[in-house]
C-alpha positions as CSV (number, residue, x, y, z in Angstrom):
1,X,-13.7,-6.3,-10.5
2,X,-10.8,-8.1,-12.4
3,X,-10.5,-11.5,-11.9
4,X,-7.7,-14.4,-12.9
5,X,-8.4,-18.1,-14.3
6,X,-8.8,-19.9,-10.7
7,X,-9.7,-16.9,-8.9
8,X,-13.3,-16.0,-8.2
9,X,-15.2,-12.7,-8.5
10,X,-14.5,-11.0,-4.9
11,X,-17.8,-10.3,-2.8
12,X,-18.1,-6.3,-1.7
13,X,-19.4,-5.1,1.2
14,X,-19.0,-2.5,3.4
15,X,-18.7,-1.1,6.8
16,X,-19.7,2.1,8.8
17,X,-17.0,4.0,10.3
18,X,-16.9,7.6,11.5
19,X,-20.1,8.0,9.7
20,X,-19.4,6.9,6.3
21,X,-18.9,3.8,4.4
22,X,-16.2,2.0,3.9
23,X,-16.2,-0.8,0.9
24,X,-14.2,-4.1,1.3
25,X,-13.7,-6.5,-1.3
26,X,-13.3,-10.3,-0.2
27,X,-11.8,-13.0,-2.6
28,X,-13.3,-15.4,-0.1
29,X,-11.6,-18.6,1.0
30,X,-8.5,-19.7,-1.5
31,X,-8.1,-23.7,-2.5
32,X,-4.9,-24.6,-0.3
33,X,-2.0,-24.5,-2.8
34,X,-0.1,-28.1,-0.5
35,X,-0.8,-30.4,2.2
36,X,-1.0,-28.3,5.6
37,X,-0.9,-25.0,3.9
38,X,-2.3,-22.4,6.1
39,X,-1.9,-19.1,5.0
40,X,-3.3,-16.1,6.9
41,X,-5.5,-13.8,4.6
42,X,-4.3,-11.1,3.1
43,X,-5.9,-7.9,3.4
44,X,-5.0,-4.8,1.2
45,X,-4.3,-1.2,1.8
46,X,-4.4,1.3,-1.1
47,X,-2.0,4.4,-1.0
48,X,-3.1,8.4,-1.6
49,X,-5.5,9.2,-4.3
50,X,-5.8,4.9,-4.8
51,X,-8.2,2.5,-4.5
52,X,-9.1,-1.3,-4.8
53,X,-9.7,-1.1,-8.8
54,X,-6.6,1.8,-9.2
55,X,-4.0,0.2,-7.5
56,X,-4.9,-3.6,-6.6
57,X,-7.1,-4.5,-10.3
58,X,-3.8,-7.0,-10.8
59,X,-2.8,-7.9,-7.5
60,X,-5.8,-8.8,-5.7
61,X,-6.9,-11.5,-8.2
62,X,-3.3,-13.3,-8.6
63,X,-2.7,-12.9,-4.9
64,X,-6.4,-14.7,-4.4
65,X,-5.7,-18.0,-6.0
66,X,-3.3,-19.0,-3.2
67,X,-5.2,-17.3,-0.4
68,X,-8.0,-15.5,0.8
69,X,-7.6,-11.7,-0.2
70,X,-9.7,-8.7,1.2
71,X,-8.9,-5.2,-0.2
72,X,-10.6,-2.1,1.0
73,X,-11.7,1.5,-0.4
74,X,-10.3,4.0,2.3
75,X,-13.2,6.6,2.2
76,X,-13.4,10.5,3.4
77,X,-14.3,11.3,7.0
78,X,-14.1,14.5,7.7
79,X,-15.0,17.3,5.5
80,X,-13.0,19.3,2.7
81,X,-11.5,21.9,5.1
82,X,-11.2,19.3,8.3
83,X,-8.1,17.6,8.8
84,X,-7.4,13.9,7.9
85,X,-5.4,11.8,10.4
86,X,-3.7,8.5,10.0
87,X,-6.0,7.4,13.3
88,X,-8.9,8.0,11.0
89,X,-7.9,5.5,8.8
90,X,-6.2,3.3,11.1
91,X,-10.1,2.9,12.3
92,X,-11.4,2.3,8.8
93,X,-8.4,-0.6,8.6
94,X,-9.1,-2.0,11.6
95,X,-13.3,-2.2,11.2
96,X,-12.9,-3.9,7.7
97,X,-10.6,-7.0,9.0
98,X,-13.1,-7.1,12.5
99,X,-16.3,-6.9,10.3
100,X,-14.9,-8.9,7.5
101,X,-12.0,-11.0,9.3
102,X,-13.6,-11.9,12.9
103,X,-10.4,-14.5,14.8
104,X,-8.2,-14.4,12.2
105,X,-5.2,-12.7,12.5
106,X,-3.8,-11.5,9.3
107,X,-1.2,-10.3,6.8
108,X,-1.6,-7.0,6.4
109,X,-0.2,-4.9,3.4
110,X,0.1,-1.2,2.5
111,X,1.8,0.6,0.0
112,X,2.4,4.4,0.4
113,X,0.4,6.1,2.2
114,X,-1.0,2.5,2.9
115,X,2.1,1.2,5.0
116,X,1.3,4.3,7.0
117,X,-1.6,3.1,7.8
118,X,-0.8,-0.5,7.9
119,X,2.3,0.1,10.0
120,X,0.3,2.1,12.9
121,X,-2.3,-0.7,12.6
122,X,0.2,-3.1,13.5
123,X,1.9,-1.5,16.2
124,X,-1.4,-1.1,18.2
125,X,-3.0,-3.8,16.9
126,X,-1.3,-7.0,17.0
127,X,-3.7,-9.4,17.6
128,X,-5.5,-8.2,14.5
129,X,-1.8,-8.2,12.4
130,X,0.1,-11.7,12.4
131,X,2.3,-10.3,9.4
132,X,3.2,-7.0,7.8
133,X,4.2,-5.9,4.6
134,X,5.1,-2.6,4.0
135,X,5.9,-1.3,0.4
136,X,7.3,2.1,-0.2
137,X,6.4,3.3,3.2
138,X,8.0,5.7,5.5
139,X,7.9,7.1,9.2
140,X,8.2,10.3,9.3
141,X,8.3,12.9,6.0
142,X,11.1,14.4,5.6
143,X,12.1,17.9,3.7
144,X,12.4,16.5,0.2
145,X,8.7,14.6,0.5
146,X,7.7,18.1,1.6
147,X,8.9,20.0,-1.3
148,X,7.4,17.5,-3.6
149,X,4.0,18.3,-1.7
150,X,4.5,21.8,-2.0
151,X,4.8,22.0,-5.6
152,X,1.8,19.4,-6.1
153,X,-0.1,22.1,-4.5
154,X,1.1,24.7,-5.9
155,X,0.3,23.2,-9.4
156,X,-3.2,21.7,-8.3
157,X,-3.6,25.8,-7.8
158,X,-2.0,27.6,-10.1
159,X,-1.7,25.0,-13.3
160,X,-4.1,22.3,-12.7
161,X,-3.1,21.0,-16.7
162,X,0.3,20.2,-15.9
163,X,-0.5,18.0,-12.5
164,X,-0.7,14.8,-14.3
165,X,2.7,15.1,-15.8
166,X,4.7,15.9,-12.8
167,X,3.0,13.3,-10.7
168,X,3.9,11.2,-13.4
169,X,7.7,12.2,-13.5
170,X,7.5,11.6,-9.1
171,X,5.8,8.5,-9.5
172,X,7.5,6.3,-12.7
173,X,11.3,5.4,-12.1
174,X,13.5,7.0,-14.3
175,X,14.6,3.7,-16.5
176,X,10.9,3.1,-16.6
177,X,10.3,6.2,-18.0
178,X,13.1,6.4,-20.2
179,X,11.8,3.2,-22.1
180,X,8.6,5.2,-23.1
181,X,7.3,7.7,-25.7
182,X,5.6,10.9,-24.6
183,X,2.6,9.1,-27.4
184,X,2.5,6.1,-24.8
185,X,2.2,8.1,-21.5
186,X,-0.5,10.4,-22.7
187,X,-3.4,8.2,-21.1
188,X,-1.9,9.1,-17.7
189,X,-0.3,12.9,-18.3
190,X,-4.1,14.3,-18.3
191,X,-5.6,12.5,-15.6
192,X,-8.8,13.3,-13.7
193,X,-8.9,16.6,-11.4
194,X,-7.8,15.8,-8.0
195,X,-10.8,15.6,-5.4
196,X,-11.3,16.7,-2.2
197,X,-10.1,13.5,-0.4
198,X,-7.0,13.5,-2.9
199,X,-6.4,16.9,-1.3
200,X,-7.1,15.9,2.0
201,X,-4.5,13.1,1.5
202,X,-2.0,15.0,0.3
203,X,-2.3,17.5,3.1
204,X,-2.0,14.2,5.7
205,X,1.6,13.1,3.6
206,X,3.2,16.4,4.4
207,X,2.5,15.3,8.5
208,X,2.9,12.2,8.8
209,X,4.9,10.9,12.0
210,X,5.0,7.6,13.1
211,X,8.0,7.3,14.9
212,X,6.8,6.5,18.5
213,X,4.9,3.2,17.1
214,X,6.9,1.6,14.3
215,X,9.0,0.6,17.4
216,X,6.1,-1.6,18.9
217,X,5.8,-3.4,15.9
218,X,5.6,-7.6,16.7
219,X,4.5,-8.8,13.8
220,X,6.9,-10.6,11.6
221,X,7.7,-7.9,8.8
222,X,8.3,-7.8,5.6
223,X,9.9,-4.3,3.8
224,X,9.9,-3.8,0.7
225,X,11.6,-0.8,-0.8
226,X,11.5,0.3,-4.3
227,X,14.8,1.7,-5.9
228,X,14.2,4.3,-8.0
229,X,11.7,5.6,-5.6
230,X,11.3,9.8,-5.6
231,X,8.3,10.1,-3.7
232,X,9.4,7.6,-1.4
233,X,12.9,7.5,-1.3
234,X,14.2,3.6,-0.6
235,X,15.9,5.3,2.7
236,X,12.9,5.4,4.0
237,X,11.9,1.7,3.8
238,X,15.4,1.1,5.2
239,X,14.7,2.9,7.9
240,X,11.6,0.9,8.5
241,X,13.6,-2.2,8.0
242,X,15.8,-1.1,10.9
243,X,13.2,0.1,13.3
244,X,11.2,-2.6,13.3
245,X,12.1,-5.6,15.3
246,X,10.9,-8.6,13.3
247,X,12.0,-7.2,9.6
248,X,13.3,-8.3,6.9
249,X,14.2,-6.6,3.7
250,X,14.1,-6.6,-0.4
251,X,14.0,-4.3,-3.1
252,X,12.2,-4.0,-6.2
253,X,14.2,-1.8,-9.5
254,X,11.3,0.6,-9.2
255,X,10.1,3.8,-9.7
256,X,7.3,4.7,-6.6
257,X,4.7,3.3,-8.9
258,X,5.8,-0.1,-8.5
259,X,2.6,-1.4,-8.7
260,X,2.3,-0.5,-12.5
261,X,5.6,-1.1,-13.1
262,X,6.5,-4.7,-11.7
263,X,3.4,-6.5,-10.6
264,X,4.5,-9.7,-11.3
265,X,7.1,-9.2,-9.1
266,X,5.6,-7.6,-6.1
267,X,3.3,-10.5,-6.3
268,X,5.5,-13.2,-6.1
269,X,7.5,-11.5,-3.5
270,X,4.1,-11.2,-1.4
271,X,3.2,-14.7,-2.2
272,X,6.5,-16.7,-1.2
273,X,6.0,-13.9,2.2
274,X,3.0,-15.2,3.1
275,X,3.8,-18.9,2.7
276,X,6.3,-18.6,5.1
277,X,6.5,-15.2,6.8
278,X,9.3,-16.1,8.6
279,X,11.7,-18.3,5.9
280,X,14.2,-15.6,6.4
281,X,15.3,-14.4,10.2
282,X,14.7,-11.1,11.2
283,X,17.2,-8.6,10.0
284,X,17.6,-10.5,6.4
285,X,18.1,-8.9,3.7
286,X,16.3,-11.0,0.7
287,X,17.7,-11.2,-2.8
288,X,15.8,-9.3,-5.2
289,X,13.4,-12.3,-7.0
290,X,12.8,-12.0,-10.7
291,X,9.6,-13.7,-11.8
């Protein structure tokens, strides 16, 4: 795993859940950054097709030399043609900060698919959840996410070559992209085949309803929606932002893959969060910071 000057290697483990393993990684305890500094520990929720190395290699070690980071590896419980739930990995969540975690309650932080996740977590967990960060989540998918998902299929069926590209052109806003050659993007325009968790994930976006526990939300909240978002479009984190009691709100000039496109920036928004979760009231909306 990637590490930072100042942050050490994180420890992995795992946990059983549902009958398969789930792998954590735990930056163990952070030097405290000031007098009286007592951050809660982060912990680290990948979005669809992701995982700890994929979307966190630059976070996680950053976000680790102010406090304690754990980041987990959401793995496959039910079988290719079963059906995926968000309670499935609500349980895998919820076993990885128990297991890895015990008394402390923490700030928890998805992206995509992740706030999903992190957000149900929340609602029916919140003496496991202190604070919440939700970035480039939703509630409830709507007919334009649906289309998208229709014609991922479609492609993952029909023209498998030309998958990388379009989940590029959802996924990278459209300044990003228009600041780069075709020669620069090749890497990621023929990516690896989707598996059958990817599939499985996908399947869960085009369902996903959260509506009757975003509501039940106490933890003090932080949204964060991304502008030029097409997966996720930034209404969605707005609604969020307005569902949830304890919220507050920024953007980031982002595509959905913000976490390859400003970094820097979601970490030092993250950071300043979780030194004081609740600088801002509820209901604030937060200048967008500019590392």
């Amino acid at each position: 795993m990637s590490t930072s000057e100042g942050a050490r290697r994180a420890a992995e483990g795992s946990v059983s859940v549902d009958g398969v393993e789930v792998r954590y990684f735990d930056s163990g305890t952070a030097r405290a950054v000031s007098a009286g500094d007592d951050r809660a520990p982060i912990v680290l929720v990948h979005g669809t097709s992701g995982s700890t190395q994929k979307h966190y290699a630059y976070l996680l070690p950053l976000l680790a030399t102010r406090q304690r980071v754990i980041s987990l590896d959401l793995a496959q419980p039910v079988p290719a043609d079963g059906t995926l739930t968000v309670e499935h990995l609500e349980r895998q969540v919820t076993a990885v900060i128990e297991a890895v975690a015990p008394g402390h309650a923490v700030t928890l932080v998805g992206y995509s698919l992740g706030s999903v996740v992190a957000a149900a977590v929340a609602a029916q967990r919140p003496d496991l959840v202190r604070n919440l960060v939700l970035v480039a989540g939703w509630i409830t998918t709507d007919t334009q996410q649906k289309l998208r998902n229709r014609v991922w299929h479609e492609l993952r069926e029909a023209r498998p070559s030309a998958l990388g590209a379009y989940t590029a052109f959802c996924a990278l806003g459209g300044p990003y992209l228009a600041h780069l050659t075709l020669e620069q993007l090749a890497p990621i325009l023929t990516g690896d085949a989707p598996g059958d968790f990817d599939v499985l994930q996908m399947a869960l976006n085009q369902r996903v309803d959260i509506s009757d526990l975003v509501p039940l939300i106490k933890a003090t909240t932080l949204i964060i929606g991304c502008t030029h978002d097409q997966m996720v479009p930034v209404r969605h984190s707005k609604a969020l932002f307005g569902a949830i009691p304890d919220a507050r709100y920024t953007e980031i000039e982002s595509g959905h893959a913000v976490i390859f496109e400003r970094p820097a920036q979601l970490v030092q928004i993250i950071d300043q969060f979780n030194e004081a979760p609740s600088r801002h009231a509820a209901g604030s909306i937060l200048p967008t910071a500019r590392p």
